[in-house]
N, C-alpha and C positions, 0 to 999 in steps of 0.2 A: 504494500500500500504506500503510495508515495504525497498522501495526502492532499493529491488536488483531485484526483477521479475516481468513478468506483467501474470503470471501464473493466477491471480484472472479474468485477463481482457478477452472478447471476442470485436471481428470487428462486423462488419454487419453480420446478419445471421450467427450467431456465427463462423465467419471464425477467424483466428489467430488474437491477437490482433498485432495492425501495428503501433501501440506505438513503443519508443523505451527507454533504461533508459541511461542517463549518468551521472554519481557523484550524482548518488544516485536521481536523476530529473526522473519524467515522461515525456518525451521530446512526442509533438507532432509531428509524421511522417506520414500523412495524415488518413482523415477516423476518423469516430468515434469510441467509446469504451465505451463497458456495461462492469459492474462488473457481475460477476457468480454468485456471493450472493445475498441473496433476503433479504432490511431492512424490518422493519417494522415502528417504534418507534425510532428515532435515533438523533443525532447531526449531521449536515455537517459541514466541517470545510475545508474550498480550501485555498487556497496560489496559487498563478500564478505569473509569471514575462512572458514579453511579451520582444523580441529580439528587442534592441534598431536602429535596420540597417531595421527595415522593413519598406516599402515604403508605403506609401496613410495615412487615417485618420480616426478618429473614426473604426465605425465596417468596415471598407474596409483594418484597417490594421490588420486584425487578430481574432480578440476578437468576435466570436461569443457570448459568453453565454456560459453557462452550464445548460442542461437539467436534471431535478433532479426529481428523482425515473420517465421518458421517460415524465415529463410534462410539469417541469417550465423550 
């Protein structure tokens, strides 16, 4: 992600991705998102901040997870 497109990303059944970006963030704008690339052999490396106004707790405010290469 080079934080100006989501050109890399697809939605479900490869519809657009519905991501959005701002200040260079991949902002969640509902819906998931596959990368078009395929790793094999790789490093993951995330960073997330979670919107401090959102309402309930634990996984009810937000924070699913991340599914990684569609497993974990």
């Amino acid at each position: 992600f080079d934080g100006k497109d989501v050109s890399k990303f697809v939605g479900k059944d490869g519809a657009a991705c519905p991501w959005k970006i701002e200040n260079g963030e991949l902002i969640v704008a509902g819906g998931d998102i596959w990368t078009k690339d395929s790793f094999a052999s790789c490093q993951f490396h995330i960073e997330w901040k979670s919107d401090p106004n959102t309402i309930g707790n634990s996984q009810k405010k937000g924070n699913a997870g991340v599914f990684f290469m569609d497993r974990y």
